[in-house]
C-alpha positions as CSV (number, residue, x, y, z in Angstrom):
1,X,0.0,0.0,0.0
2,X,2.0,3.4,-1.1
3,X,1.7,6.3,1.9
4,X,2.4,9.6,1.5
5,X,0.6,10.4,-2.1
6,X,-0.5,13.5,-2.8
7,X,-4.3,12.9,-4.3
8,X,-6.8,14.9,-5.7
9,X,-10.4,13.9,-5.4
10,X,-13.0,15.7,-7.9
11,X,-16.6,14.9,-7.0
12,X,-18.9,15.8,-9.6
13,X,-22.6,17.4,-9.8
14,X,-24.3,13.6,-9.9
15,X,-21.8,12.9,-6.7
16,X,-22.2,15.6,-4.1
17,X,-26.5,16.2,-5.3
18,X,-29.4,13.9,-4.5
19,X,-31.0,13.0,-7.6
20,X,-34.6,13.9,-8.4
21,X,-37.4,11.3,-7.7
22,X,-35.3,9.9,-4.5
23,X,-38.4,10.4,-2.5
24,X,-37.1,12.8,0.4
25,X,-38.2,15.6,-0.6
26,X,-37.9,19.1,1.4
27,X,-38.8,22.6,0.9
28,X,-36.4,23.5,-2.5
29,X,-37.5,20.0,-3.7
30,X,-34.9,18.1,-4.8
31,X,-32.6,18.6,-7.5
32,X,-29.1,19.8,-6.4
33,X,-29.8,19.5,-2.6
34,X,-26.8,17.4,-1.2
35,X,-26.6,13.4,-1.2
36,X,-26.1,13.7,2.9
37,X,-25.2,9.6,3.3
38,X,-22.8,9.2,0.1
39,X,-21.3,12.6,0.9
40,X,-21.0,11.3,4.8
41,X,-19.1,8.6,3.3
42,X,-16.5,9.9,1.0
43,X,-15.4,12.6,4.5
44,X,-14.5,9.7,6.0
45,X,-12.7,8.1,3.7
46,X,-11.1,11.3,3.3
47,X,-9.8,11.1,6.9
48,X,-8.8,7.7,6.1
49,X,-6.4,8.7,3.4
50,X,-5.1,11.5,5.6
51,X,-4.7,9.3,8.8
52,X,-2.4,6.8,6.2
53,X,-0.2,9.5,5.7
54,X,-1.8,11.4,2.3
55,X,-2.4,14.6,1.1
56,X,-5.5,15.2,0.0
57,X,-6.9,18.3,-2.1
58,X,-10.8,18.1,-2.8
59,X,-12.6,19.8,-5.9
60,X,-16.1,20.1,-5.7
61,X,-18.8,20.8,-7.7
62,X,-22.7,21.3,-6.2
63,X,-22.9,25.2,-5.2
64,X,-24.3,26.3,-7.9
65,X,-27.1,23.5,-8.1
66,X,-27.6,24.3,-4.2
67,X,-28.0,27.6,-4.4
68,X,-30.5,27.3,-7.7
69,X,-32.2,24.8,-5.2
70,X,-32.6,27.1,-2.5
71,X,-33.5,30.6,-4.5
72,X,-36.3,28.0,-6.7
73,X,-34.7,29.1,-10.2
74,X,-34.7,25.2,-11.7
75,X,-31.7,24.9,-13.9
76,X,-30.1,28.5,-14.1
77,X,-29.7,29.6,-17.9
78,X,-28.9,33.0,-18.1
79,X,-24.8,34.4,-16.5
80,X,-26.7,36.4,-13.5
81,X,-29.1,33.4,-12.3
82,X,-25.7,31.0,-12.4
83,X,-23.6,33.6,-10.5
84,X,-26.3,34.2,-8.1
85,X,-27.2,31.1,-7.4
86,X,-23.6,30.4,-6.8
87,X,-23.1,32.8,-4.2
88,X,-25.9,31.1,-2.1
89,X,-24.9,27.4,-2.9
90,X,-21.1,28.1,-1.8
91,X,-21.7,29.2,1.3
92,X,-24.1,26.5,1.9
93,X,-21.7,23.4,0.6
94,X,-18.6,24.9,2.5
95,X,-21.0,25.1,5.6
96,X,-21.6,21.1,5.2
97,X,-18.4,20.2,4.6
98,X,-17.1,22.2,7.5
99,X,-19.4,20.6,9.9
100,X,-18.6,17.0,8.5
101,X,-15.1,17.2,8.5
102,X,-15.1,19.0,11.8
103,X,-16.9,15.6,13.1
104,X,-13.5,13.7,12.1
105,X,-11.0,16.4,13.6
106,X,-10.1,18.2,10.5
107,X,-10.1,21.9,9.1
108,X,-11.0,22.5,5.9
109,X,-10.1,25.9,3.5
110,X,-12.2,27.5,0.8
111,X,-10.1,28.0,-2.5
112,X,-12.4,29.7,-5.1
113,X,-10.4,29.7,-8.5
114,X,-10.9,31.9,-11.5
115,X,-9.2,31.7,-15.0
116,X,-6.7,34.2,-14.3
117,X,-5.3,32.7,-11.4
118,X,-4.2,29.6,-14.0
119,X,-3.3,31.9,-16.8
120,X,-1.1,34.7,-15.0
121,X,2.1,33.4,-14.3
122,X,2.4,35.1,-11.3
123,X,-1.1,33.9,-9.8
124,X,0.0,30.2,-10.7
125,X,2.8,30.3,-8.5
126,X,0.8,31.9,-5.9
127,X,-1.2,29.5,-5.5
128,X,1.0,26.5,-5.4
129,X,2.6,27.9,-2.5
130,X,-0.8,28.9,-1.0
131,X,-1.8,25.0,-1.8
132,X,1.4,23.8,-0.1
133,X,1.1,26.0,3.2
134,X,-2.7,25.0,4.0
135,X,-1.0,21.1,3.4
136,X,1.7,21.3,5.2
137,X,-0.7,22.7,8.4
138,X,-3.1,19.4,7.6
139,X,-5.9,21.5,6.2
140,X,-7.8,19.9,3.6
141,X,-8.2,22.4,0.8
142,X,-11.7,22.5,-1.0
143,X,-11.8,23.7,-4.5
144,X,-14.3,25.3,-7.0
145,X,-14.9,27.6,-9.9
146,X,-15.8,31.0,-8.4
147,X,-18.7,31.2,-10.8
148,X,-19.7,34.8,-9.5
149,X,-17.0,36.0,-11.2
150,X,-15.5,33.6,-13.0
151,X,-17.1,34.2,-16.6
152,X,-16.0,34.4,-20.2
153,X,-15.2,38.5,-19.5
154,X,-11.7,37.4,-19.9
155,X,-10.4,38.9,-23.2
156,X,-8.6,35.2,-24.4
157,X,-9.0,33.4,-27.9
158,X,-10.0,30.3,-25.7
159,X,-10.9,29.2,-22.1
160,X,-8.3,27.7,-19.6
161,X,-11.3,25.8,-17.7
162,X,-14.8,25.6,-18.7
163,X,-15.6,22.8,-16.1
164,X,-14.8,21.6,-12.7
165,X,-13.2,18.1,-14.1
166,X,-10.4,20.3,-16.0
167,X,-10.1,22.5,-12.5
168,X,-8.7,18.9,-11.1
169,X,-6.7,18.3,-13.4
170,X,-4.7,22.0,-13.8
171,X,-4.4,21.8,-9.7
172,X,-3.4,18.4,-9.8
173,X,-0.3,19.2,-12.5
174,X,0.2,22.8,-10.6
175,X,0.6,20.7,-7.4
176,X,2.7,17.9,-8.6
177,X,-0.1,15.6,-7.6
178,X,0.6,11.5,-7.8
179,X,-3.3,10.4,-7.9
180,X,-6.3,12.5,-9.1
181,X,-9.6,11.2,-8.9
182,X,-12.5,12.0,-11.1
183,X,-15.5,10.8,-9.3
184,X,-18.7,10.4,-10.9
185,X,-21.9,8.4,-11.2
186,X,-20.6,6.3,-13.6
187,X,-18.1,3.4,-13.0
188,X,-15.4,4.4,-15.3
189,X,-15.3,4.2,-19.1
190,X,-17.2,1.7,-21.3
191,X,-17.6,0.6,-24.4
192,X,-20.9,1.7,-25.0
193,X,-23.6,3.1,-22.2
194,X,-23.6,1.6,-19.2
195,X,-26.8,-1.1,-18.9
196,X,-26.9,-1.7,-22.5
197,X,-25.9,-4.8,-24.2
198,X,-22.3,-5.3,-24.6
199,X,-21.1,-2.8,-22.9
200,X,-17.8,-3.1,-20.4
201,X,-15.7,-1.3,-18.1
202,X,-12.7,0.1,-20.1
203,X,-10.6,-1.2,-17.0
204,X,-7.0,1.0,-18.6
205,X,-7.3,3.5,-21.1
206,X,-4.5,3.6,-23.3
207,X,-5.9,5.7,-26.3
208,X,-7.0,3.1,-28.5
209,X,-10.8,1.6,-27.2
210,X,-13.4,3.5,-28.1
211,X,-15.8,4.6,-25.6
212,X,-19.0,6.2,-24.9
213,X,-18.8,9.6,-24.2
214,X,-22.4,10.3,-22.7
215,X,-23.9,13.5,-21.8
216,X,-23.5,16.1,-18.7
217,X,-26.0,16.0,-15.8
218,X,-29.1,18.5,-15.6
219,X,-27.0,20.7,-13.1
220,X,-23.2,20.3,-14.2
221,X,-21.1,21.4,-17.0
222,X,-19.3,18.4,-17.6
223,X,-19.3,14.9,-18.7
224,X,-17.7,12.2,-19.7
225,X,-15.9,13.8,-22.7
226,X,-14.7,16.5,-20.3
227,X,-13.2,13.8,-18.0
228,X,-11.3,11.9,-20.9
229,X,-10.1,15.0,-21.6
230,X,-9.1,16.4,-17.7
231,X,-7.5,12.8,-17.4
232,X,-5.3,13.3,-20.6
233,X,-3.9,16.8,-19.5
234,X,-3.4,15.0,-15.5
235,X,-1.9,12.0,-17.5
236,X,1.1,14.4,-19.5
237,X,1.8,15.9,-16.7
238,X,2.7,12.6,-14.5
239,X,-0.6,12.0,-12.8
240,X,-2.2,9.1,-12.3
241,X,-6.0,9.2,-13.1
242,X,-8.9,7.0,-12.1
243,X,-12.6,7.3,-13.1
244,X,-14.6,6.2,-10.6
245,X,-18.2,5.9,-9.4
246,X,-18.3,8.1,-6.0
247,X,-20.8,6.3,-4.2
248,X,-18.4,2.8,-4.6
249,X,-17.6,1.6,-1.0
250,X,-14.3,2.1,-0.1
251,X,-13.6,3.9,-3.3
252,X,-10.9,6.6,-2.6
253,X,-8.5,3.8,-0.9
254,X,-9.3,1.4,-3.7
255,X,-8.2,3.5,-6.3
256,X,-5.2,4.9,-4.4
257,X,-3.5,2.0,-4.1
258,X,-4.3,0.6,-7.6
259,X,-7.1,-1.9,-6.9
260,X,-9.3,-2.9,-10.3
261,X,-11.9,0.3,-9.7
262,X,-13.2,2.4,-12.7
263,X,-10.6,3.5,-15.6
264,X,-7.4,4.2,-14.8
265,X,-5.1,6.8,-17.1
266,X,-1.5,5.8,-16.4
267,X,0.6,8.7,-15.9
268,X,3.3,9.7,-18.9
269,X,6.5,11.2,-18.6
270,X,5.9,15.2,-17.3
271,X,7.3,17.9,-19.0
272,X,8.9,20.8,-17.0
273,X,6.6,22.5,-14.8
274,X,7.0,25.9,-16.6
275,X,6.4,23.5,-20.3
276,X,2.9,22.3,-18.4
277,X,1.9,25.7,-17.3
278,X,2.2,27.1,-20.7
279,X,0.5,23.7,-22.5
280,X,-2.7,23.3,-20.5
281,X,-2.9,26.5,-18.2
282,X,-2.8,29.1,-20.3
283,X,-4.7,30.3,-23.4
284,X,-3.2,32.5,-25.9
285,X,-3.9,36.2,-26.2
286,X,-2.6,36.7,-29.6
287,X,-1.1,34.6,-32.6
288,X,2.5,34.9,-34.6
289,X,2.2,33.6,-37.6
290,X,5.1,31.5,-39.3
291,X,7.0,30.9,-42.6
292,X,7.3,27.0,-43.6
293,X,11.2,27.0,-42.7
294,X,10.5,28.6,-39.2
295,X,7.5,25.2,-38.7
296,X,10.1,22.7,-39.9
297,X,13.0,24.3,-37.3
298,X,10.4,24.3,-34.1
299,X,8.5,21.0,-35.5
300,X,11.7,18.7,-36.2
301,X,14.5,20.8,-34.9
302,X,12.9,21.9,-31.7
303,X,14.6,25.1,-32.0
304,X,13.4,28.4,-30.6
305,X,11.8,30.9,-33.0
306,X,13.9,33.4,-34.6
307,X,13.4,36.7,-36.2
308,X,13.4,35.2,-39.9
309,X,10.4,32.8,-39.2
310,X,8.0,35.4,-38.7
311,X,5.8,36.6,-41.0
312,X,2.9,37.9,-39.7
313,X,1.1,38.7,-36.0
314,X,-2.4,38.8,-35.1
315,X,-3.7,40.7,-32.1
316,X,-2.9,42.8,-29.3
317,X,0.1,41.1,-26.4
318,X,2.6,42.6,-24.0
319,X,5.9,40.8,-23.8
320,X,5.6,37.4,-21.5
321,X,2.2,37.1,-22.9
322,X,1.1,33.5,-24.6
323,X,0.6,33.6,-27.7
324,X,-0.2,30.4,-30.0
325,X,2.5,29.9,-33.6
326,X,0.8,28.8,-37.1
327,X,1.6,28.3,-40.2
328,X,-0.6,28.4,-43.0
329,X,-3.0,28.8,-40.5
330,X,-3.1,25.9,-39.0
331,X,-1.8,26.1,-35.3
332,X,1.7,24.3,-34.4
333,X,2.8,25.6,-31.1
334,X,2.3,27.8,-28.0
335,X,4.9,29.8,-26.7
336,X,5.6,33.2,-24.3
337,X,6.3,35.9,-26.2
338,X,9.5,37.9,-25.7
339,X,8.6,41.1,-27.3
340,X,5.3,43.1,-27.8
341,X,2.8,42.8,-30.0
342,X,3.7,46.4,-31.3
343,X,7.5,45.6,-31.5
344,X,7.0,42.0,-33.1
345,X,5.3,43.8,-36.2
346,X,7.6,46.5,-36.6
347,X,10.5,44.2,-36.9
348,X,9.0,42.0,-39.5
349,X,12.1,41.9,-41.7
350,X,14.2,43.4,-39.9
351,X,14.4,41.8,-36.1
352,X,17.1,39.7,-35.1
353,X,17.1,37.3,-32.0
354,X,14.6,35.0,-30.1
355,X,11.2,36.1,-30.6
356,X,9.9,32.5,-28.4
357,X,12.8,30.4,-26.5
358,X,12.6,26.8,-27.4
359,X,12.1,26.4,-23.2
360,X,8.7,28.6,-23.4
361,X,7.2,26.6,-26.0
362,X,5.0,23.9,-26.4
363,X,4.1,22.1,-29.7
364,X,0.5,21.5,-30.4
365,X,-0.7,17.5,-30.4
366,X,-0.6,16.6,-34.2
């Protein structure tokens, strides 16, 4: 049995909510109100991974499903309903969770994440050593989305994290994590939907089974294409990932220490922390585009990106911004600029030097 992992446990929507139709009904009905027994549970298996010597970082999702429960707005569809019903359901699912893990003799911090704090440098490096200080004191940090501001305001060409499964998996690789666990009501990946014909447990995924991808649950954002996906991103960075079914007994040991439970994601050889920050933390603010000699040298030649190469850039950047490299418009890499948006295109031609280090790039998958 390995001690002293450092695990992260995502519980989805479907986990932490009672479904509808489970009879105990009370007065915001029940969609989105907590699964009290199942959620009982997995706190104490919690503490059991902590009193075996573990780190252990939860992500949860649930507020805003709470909160929609408790102000009666059914499934929230416009950007104020979601944010204010995630304002009420936060405070309520920190409340729980405080008063369950207070019952086993532990403290427990609220980390609200936004975008930003992934795709600023600055902020990602913040909060590693925030996540490392509330560990080292034996808090158990629990993590969401701050959906009351975290909204698509930012001015990027993509999104960082749209769901709570991909939130794992950037704190997971920010961490260093060994295990990260992406809890659902499913158990694992199959073949085809679970309860029809034929279908099986994918019991390792290795990139070649097919499987069935499903759809997201009436109050969460993800789904099982968004967990594939979280897992892959964990995986390259040196994680190991298991899909599980949360309300499995015994789950969070079982998949810790390997046992035949869900779909597990073996973990590849990481790239540099500073390589995995720019490749799945970031999303660029601008784009450079490239010549068909300057593709081949970063392509094949893994070389840095030189003043020649560049023959075109799209968008508005300050120096140390991310910026993504194409050619012929199709997209090849991701890299932190070194000049200015305004510099790069006045030296069209004419520049000399490194316009992206070699070390501040990533190539895109093929």
């Amino acid at each position: 049995m390995p001690t002293g992992l450092r695990v992260v446990v995502k519980l989805g929507t479907q986990v932490v909510s009672r479904a509808p139709g489970s009879g105990r009904s009370g007065p915001q009905g029940t969609d989105g109100m907590l699964a009290l027994g199942p959620l009982g549970s997995l706190v104490e298996q919690v503490h059991g991974l902590l009193a075996a010597g573990h780190e252990v970082i939860l992500v949860s999702s649930g507020a805003v499903g709470l909160g929609a429960a408790r102000l009666g707005l059914g499934r929230p569809t416009s950007l104020a309903d979601r944010q204010a019903a995630a304002a009420v359901g936060q405070g309520v699912l920190m409340a729980f969770y405080d008063a369950l893990f207070t019952r086993v003799g532990r403290t427990v911090a609220q980390v609200l994440l936004t975008e930003d704090d992934f795709h600023r440098r600055s902020h990602y490096l913040d909060l590693s050593q925030a996540f490392e200080r509330l560990l080292a004191l034996g808090v158990v940090p629990i993590v969401n989305q701050n959906d009351v501001v975290s909204t698509k305001e930012l001015a990027l060409t993509g999104r960082v994290f749209g769901d709570n499964d991909r939130l794992a998996a950037l704190v997971a690789s920010n961490l260093g994590a060994d295990v990260l666990l992406l809890l659902s009501n499913v158990d694992g990946l199959h073949t085809a939907p679970p309860g029809t014909p034929g279908a099986t447990r994918i019991a390792r995924f290795d990139g070649s089974a097919s499987y069935a991808i499903g759809e997201a649950s009436a109050l969460g954002t993800g789904g099982m294409g968004s967990k594939v996906e979280a897992a892959r991103v964990a995986a390259r960075s040196g994680v190991r990932v298991v899909i599980a079914h949360g309300h499995g007994p015994d789950v969070l040991r079982a998949a810790v220490d390997g046992d035949d439970v869900g779909t597990t994601f073996p973990p590849e050889a990481a790239m540099s922390r500073r390589r995995q920050w720019i490749a799945f933390a970031t999303a660029p603010v601008g784009r450079l585009d490239v010549n068909d000699g300057a593709r081949r040298a970063l392509v094949d030649g893994e070389a840095s990106l030189l003043w020649p190469g560049l023959v075109g850039v799209d968008g508005k950047f300050a120096e140390g911004d991310i910026v993504a490299i194409a050619c012929d418009g199709t997209p090849i890499a991701r890299g932190r600029a070194r000049r200015g948006s305004d510099a790069l295109r006045e030296g069209i031609g004419s520049g000399r030097g490194v316009i992206v280090h070699r070390d501040d790039m990533v190539l895109e998958d093929p």
